[in-house]
C-alpha positions in Angstrom: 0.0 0.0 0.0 1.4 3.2 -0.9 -1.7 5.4 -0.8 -0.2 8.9 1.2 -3.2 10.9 2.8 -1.8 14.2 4.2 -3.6 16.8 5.4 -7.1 16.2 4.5 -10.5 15.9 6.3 -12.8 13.0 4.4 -16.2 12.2 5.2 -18.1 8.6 5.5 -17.2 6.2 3.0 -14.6 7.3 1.0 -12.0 5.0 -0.9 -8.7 6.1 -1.9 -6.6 3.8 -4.0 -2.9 3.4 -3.6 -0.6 5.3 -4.9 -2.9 8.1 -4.9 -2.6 11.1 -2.8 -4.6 13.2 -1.2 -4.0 16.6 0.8 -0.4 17.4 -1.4 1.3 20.4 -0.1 1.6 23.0 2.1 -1.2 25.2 2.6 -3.4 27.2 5.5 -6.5 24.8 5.1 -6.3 21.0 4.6 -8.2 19.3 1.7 -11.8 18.7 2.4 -13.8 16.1 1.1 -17.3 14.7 1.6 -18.7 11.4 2.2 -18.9 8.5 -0.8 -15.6 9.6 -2.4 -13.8 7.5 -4.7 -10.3 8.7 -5.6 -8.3 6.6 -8.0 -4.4 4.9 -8.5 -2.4 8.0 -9.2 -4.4 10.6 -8.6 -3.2 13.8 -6.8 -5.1 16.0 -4.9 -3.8 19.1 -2.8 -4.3 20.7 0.3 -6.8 23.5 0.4 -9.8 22.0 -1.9 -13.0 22.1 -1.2 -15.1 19.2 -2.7 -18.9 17.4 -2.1 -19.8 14.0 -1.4 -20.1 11.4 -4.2 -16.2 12.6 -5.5 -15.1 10.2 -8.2 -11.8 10.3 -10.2 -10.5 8.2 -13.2 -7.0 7.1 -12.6 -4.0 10.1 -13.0 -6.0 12.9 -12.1 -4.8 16.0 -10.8 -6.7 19.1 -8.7 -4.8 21.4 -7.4 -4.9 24.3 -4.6 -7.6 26.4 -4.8 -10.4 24.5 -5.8 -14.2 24.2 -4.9 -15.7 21.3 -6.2 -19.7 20.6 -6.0 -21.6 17.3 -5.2 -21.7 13.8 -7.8 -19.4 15.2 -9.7 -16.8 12.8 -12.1 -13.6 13.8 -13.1 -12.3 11.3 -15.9 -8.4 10.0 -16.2 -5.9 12.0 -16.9 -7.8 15.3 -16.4 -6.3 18.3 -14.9 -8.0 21.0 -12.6 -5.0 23.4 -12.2 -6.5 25.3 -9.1 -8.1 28.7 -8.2 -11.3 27.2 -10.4 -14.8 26.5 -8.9 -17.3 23.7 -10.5 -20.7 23.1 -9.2 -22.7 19.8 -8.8 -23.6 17.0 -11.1 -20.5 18.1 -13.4 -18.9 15.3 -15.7 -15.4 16.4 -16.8 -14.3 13.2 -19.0 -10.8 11.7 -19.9 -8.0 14.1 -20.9 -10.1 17.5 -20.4 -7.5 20.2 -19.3 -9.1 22.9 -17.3 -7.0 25.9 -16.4 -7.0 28.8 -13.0 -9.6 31.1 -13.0 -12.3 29.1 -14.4 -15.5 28.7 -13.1 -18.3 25.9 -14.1 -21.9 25.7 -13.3 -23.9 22.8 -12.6 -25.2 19.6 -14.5 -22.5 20.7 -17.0 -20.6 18.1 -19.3 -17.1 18.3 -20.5 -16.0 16.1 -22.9 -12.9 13.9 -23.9 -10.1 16.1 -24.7 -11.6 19.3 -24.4 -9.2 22.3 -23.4 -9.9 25.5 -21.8 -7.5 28.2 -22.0 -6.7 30.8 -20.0 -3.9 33.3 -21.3 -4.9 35.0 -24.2 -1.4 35.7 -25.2 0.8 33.1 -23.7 4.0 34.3 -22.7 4.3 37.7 -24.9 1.8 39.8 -22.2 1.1 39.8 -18.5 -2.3 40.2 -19.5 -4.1 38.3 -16.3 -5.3 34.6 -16.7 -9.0 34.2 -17.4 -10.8 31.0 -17.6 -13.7 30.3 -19.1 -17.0 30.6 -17.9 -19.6 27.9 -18.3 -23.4 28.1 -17.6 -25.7 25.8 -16.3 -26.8 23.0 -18.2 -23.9 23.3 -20.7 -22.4 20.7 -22.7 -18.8 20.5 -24.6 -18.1 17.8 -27.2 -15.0 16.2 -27.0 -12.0 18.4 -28.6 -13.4 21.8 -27.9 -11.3 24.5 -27.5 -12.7 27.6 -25.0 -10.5 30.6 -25.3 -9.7 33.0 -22.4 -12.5 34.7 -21.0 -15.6 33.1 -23.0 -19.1 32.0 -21.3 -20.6 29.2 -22.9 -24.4 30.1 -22.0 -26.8 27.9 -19.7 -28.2 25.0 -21.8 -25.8 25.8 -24.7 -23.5 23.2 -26.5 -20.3 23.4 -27.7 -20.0 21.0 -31.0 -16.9 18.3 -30.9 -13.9 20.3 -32.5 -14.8 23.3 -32.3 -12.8 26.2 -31.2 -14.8 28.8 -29.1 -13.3 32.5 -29.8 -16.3 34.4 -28.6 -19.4 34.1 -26.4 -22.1 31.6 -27.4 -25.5 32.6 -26.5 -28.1 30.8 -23.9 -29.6 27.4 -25.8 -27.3 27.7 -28.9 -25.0 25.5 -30.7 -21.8 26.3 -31.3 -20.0 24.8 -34.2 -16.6 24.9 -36.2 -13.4 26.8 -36.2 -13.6 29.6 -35.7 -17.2 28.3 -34.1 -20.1 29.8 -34.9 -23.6 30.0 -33.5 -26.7 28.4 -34.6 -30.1 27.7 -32.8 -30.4 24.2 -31.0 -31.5 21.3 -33.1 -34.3 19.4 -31.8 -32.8 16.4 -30.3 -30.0 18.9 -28.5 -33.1 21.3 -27.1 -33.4 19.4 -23.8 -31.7 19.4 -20.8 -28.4 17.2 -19.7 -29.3 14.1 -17.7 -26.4 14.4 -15.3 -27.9 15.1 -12.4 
């Protein structure tokens, strides 16, 4: 067994696999998590985040300092929360999704495979701040998205696989294509995400 637990306070019922650890670094507040947690082989997650009960990682995941993470929420292998980011309940961020500081997403919202948010708009030339993305409510993002800095994706919008997000997209839209555009919902996407 080579699980490490470090500073963290777990609720009822949580499994951690070895060689994961939990509570990573030094920090003023330990990692929190709540009851029914299920934190897979070679995860790593630091000291001050904040997450819900029914917590469940793919294997190689990594959240780090800063974060507040919602209730049922799924965060698939080798996906990277890279701190100061907050994501509500009933959130499914699937395999390989990278998503950056300063980033904030709503509930029942899916992410998926592959999908990258950004959050420096001109990486390394300007010290123009970090900004995430923002996404709504009810949102969903098809696998291979791209999110520039600073966009919302609207409550109940979706994001098309591939596409690269260079703007705002609109409450109940569809976004699709590179640059992506916006286009109204078709019928079988006008519905709500059953995530939660």
């Amino acid at each position: 067994m080579s699980e490490t637990v470090r500073d963290v306070v777990s609720g009822d019922g949580c499994t951690i696999d070895d060689d994961a650890t939990v509570g990573y670094g030094e920090f003023d507040e330990p990692a929190r998590i709540g009851d029914g947690a299920t934190i897979r082989a070679g995860s790593i997650v630091y000291s001050d985040v904040t997450i819900g009960d029914g917590f469940v990682t793919g294997h190689d995941v990594l959240v780090r300092e800063g974060t507040t993470i919602g209730d049922d929420v799924l965060v698939g292998t080798k996906t990277v929360i890279d701190g100061q980011t907050e994501i509500g309940s009933h959130v499914s961020l699937q395999t390989n999704v990278y998503v950056p500081t300063q980033t904030t997403i709503g509930n029942n919202v899916f992410v998926g495979p592959g999908a990258v948010l950004t959050n420096d708009e001109y990486p390394i030339r300007t010290d123009a701040g970090l900004e995430g993305p923002t996404i709504a409510d009810g949102a969903s993002i098809g696998a291979n998205a791209t999110l520039l800095p600073g966009v919302t994706i609207g409550e109940n919008a979706f994001v098309a696989a591939g596409a690269v997000v260079t703007d705002d997209v609109p409450a109940n839209t569809l976004a699709v294509g590179t640059p992506a555009t916006v286009q109204p919902l078709p019928d079988p996407l006008d519905r709500a995400n059953q995530l939660a």
